[in-house]
C-alpha positions in Angstrom: 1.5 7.9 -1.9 0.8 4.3 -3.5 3.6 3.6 -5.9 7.3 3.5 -6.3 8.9 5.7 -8.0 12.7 7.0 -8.1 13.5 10.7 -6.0 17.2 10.5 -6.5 19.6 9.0 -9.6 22.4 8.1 -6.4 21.6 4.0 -5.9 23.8 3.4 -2.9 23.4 6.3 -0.8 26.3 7.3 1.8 24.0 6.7 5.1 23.6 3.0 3.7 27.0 2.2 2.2 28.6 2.7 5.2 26.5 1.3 7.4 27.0 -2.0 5.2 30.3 -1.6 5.4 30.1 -1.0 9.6 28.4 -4.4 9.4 30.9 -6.4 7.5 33.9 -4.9 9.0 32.4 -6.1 12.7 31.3 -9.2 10.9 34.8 -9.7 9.6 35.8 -8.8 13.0 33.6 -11.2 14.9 34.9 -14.2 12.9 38.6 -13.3 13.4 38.9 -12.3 17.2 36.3 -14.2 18.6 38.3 -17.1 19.1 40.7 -14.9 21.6 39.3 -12.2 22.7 34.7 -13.1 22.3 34.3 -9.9 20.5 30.6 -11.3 19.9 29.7 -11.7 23.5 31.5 -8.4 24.0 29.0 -6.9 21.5 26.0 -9.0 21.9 22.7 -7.8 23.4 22.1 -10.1 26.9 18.9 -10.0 29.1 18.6 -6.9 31.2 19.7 -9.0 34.4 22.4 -11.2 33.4 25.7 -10.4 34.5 26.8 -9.5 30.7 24.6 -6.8 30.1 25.8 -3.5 29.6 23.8 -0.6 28.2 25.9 -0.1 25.2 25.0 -3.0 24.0 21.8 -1.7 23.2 23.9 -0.1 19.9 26.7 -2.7 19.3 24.5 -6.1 18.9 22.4 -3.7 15.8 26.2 -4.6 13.9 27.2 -8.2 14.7 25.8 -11.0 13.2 25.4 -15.0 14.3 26.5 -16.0 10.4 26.7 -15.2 6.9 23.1 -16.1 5.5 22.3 -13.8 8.8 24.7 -11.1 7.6 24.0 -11.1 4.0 20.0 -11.2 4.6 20.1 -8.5 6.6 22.5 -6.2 4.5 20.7 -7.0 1.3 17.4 -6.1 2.5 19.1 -2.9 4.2 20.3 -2.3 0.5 16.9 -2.6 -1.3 15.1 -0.8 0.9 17.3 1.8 2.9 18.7 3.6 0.1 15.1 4.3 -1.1 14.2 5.9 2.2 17.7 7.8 2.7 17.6 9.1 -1.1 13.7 10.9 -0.2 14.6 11.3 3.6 18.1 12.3 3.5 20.9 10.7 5.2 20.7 12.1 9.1 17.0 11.6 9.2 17.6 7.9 7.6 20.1 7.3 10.1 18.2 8.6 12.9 15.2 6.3 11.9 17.2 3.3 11.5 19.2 4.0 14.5 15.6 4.8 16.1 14.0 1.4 14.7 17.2 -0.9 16.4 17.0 0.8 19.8 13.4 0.2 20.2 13.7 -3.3 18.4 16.2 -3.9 21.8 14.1 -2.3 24.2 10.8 -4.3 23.6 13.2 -7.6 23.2 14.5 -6.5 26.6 11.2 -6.1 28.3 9.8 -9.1 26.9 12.7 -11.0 27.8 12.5 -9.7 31.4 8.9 -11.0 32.0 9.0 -14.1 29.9 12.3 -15.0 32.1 14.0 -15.9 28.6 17.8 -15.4 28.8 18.8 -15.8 25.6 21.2 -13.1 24.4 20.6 -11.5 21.0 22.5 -10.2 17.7 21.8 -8.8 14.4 20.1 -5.5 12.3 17.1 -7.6 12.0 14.9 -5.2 13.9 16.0 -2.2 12.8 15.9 -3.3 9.1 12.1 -4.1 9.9 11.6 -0.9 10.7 13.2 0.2 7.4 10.8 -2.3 5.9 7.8 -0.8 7.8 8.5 2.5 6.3 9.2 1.3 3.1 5.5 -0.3 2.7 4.0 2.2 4.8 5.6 5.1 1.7 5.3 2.9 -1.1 2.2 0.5 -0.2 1.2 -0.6 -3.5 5.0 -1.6 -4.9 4.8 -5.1 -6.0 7.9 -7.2 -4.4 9.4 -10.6 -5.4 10.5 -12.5 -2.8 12.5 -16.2 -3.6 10.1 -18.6 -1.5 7.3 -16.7 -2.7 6.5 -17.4 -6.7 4.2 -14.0 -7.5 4.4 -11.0 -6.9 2.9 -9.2 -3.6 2.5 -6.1 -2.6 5.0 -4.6 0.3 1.5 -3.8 2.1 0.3 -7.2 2.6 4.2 -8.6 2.8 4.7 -6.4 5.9 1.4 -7.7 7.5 2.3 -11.6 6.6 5.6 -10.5 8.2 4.2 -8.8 11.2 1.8 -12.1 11.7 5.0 -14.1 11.4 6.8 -12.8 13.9 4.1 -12.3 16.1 3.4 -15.7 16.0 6.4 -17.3 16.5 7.6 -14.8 19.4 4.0 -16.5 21.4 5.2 -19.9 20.4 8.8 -18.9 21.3 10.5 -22.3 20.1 13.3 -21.0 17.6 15.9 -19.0 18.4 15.0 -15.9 16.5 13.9 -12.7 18.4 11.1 -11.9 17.2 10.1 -9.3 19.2 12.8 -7.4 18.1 11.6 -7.7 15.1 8.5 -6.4 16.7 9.4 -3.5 18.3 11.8 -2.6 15.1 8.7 -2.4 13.3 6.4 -0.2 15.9 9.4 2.0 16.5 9.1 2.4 12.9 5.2 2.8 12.4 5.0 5.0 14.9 8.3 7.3 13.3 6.7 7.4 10.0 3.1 8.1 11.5 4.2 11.5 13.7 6.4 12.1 11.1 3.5 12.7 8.7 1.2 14.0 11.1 3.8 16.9 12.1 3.7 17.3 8.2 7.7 16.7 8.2 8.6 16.7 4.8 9.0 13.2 3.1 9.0 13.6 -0.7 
């Protein structure tokens, strides 16, 4: 399948509303306690041997945030493209891909970390929402997408390979402070989802 096109009339799918709404209320959360309590370095994912690391954490850092721009990127593009997926998919096998997409976004972080020697700790949906992504140009290649620092349109195909190269990049240069191998393993977690999904001949449309 190479275009868009609408499978359901429902535009903010129950799967995706409340996991919006998770987000937010932790964000909301985050900003209130951490001044007594550190709620985010509670929920925040640390390297595998620092003295902070537990394993839930693998779950919790997918819903805390480091800001708003972080919190409102993330959620908006969870919005655009996760209700497409969960109104074809259907909302356990949505929320089993996106829960999926973040586990393996921390688990290649984690190993990367580990052999870099990098101890930064890590928050944010960003990985599992590129594995959202992923799917979304993997199903709909040819759907022409705006993006606001980009003035044409391009096609979620090539946008997922500029943002692939992007993040692969920077995760080799390794001199900002966003994980992109998260990002990187949200992505293959999701690639490979979508690819034994079709290849067991699940049902997608």
């Amino acid at each position: 399948m190479s275009n868009f096109r609408s499978y359901s009339t429902e535009g903010f799918p129950p799967v995706v509303k409340t996991l919006i709404i998770i987000n937010v209320v932790v964000f909301i959360a985050q900003t209130l306690l951490d001044p007594s309590i550190g709620l985010t370095r509670l929920l925040m994912l640390y390297p595998l041997d620092h003295p902070y690391f537990s394993s839930y954490q693998i779950l919790t850092h997918m819903f805390t945030h480091g800001g708003l721009f972080h919190i409102l990127f993330n959620m908006f593009a969870l919005y655009m493209f996760g209700r497409q997926l969960e109104n074809i998919w259907g909302g356990k096998r949505f929320l089993a891909f996106y829960m999926m997409c973040g586990v393996g976004a921390a688990v290649l972080h984690l190993l990367i970390q580990y052999a870099s020697g990098d101890g930064a700790p890590a928050v944010g949906a960003s990985g599992a929402v590129m594995g959202i992504f992923v799917a979304f140009a993997l199903l709909f290649p040819n759907t022409e997408l705006m993006f606001l620092f980009v003035p044409v349109p391009i096609k979620a195909k090539w946008a997922m390979l500029i943002l692939i190269g992007f993040d692969l990049f920077g995760g080799i240069q390794g001199t900002d402070n966003i994980a992109h191998f998260a990002h990187l393993g949200g992505a293959l977690t999701g690639a490979i989802m979508v690819w034994n999904w079709n290849r067991s001949r699940s049902r997608f449309y």
